[in-house]
C-alpha positions in Angstrom: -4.2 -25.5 -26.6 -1.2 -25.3 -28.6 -2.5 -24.9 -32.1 -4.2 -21.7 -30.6 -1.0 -20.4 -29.7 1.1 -21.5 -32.5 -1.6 -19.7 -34.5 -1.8 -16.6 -33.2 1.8 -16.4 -33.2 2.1 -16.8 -36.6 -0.1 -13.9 -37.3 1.7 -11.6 -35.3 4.9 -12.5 -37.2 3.3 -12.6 -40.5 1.6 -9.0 -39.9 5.2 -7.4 -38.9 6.5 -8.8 -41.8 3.9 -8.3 -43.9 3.7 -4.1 -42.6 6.9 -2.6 -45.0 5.1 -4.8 -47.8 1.4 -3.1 -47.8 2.3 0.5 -46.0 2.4 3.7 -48.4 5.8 4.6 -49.2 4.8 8.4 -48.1 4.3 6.7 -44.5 7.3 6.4 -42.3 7.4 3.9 -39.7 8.0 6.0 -36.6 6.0 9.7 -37.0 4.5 11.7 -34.3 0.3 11.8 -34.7 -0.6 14.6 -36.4 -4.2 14.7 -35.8 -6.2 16.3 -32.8 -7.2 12.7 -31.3 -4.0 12.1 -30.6 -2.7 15.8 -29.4 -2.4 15.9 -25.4 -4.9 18.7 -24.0 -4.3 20.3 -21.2 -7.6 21.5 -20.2 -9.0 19.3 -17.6 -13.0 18.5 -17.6 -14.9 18.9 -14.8 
């Protein structure tokens, strides 16, 4: 039970870690979406 946990904290800490590593330097951390999946409609479907 324990090694499950250990383990999948350690790859949540290693993956925020590991984030400012292996992201594009043209990408900042905290930007609003700028694609249409994102982009709040406010046309309801009926």
């Amino acid at each position: 039970g324990g090694v499950a946990i250990a383990a999948h904290l350690g790859g949540f800490v290693s993956g925020i870690l590991l984030v400012p590593l292996l992201k594009r330097k043209e990408v900042r951390f905290f930007q609003k979406g700028h694609s249409r999946a994102f982009a709040r409609n406010t046309r309801r479907i009926r």
